[in-house]
C-alpha positions in Angstrom: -48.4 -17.1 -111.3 -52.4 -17.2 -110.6 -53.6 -15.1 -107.6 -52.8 -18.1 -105.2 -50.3 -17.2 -102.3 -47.1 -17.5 -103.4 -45.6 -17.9 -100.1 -47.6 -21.0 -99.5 -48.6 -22.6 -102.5 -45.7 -24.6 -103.0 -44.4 -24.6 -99.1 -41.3 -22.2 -100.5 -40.7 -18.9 -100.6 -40.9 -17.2 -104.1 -37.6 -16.3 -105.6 -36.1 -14.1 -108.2 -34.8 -15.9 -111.1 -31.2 -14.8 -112.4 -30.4 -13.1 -114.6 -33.2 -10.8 -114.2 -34.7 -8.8 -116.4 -37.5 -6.5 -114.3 -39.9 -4.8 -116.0 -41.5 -1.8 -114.6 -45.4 -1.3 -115.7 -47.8 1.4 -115.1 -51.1 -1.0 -115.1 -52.0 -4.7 -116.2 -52.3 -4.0 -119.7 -48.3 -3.1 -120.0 -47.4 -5.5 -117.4 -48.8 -8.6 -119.7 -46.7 -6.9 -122.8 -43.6 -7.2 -121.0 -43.9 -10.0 -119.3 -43.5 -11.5 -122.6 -39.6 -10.4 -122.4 -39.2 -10.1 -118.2 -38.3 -12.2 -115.6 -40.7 -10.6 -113.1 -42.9 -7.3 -113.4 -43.6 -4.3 -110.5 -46.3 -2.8 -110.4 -46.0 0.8 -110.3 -48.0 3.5 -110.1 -47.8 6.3 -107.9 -50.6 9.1 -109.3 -53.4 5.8 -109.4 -55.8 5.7 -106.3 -55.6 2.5 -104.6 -59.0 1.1 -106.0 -57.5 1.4 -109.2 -54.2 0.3 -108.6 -55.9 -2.9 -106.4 -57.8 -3.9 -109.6 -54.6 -3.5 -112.2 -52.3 -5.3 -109.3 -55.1 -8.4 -109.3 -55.7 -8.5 -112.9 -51.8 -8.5 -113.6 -50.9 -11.0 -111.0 -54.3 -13.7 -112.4 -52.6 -13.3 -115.8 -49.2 -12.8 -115.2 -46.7 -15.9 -116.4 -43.7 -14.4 -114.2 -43.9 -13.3 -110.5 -45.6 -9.5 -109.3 -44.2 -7.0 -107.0 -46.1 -4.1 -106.4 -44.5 -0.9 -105.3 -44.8 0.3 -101.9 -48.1 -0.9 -101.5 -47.9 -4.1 -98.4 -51.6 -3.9 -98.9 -52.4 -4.4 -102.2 -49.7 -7.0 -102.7 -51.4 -9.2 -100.3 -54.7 -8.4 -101.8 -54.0 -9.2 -104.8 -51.3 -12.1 -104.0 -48.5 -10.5 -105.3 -45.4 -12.3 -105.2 -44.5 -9.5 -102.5 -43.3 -5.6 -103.0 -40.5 -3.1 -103.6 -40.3 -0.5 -101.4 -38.9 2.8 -102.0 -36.0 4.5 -100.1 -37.8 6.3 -98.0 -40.5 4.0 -97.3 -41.9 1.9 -95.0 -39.1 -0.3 -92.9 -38.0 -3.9 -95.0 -38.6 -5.4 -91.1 -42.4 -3.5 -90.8 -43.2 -5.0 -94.3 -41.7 -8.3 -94.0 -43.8 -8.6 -90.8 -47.0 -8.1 -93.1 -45.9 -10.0 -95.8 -44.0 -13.0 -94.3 -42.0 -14.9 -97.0 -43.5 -12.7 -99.8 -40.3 -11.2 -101.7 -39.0 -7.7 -100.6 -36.8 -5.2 -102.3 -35.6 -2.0 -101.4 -35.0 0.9 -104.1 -31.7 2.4 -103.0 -29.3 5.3 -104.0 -26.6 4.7 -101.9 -24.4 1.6 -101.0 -25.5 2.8 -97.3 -28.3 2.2 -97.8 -28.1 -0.8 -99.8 -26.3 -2.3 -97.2 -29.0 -0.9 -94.7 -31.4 -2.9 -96.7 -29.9 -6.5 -96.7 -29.2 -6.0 -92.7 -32.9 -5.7 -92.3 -33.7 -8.4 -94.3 -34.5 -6.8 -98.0 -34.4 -10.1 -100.9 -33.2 -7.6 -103.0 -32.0 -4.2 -103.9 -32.6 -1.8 -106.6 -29.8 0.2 -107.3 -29.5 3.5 -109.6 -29.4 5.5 -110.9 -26.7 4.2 -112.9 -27.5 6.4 -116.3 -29.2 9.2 -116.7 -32.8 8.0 -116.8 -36.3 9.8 -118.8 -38.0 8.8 -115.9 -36.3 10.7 -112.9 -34.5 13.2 -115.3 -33.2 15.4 -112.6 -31.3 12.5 -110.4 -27.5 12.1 -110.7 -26.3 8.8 -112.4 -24.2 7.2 -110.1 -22.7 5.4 -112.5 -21.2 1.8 -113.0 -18.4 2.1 -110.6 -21.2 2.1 -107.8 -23.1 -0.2 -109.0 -20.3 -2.6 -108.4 -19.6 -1.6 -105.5 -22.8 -2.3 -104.2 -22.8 -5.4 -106.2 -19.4 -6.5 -104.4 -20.4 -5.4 -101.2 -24.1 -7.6 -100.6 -24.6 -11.0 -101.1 -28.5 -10.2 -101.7 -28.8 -9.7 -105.3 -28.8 -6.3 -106.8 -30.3 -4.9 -109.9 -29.4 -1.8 -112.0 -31.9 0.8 -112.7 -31.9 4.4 -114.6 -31.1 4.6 -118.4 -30.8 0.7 -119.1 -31.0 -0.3 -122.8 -30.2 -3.3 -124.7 -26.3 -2.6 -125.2 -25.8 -1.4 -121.5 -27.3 -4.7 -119.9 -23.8 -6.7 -120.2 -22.4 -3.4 -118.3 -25.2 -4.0 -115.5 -23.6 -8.1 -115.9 -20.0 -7.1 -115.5 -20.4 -4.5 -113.0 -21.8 -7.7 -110.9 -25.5 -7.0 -111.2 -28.1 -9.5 -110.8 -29.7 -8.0 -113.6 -32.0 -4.6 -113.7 -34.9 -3.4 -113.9 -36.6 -1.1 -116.7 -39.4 0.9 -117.8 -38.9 2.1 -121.4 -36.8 -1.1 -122.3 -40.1 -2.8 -121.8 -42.1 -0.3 -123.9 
């Protein structure tokens, strides 16, 4: 994707492309051995100061062959020229950081269909949703399970990906359930 502006290089604004396959990276280095097998990479990294994280997020998106979000971080996305950011729950407001980013791509991490539907009302491109299995990564979080996820699928018309103990043979599950596709972070390791 190069670091020039997404949102203005082609007079479009960028897009996810479905199915997706999301890969969650700790720093460039990971991000350019998924993006081998992903659709689009975040950028996440929450215990890396933001000089750090600046200089992974810019390295990533200059080498990257699929888009760049970065996580939380309005900032460093436009920094860097991210293809835009995915904001946690209880983060910043999708309106606040659409008013930074513009036509830059905005998800929304989200453990409810509340607030998933919260999300596209303010304008999110996308949810997160999950988690739907137990997950390694936030090991004491209840799976909400398939069920939800449809739900939430059926109920936005925003795309929405599955998150939280994804592998290989649970991805058609993410499909059926009506996901967009998920996102990942030891599917991609």
């Amino acid at each position: 994707m190069g670091a020039e502006d997404p949102a203005t290089a082609s007079g479009r604004a960028p897009f996810l492309i479905t199915p997706v396959a999301m890969a969650v990276v700790a720093n460039a280095r990971e991000g350019l051995h998924a993006a081998e097998r992903a659709t689009i990479l975040q950028l996440r990294s929450p215990g890396t100061s933001a000089r750090e994280l600046e200089a992974n997020a810019s390295e990533l998106v200059a080498a990257s062959p699929v888009p760049v979000v970065i996580s939380s971080r309005c900032d460093i996305a436009l920094a860097a020229g991210a293809a835009g950011v995915n904001l946690p729950e209880r983060d910043i407001a999708v309106t606040d950081a659409r008013s930074l980013l513009g036509q830059r791509l905005i998800g929304r991490s989200v453990h409810s269909i509340q607030t998933a539907l919260q999300a596209e009302k303010d304008g999110a491109d996308f949810v997160i949703f999950g988690p739907v299995w137990k997950s390694h990564s936030h090991a004491d979080a209840v799976p909400a399970g398939v069920e939800a996820l449809a739900e939430v699928a059926r109920a936005l018309r925003i795309p929405v990906l599955a998150i939280g103990g994804v592998t290989v043979e649970r991805i058609v599950e993410c499909h059926e359930a009506g996901a967009a596709g998920y996102a990942a972070i030891r599917l991609f390791q």
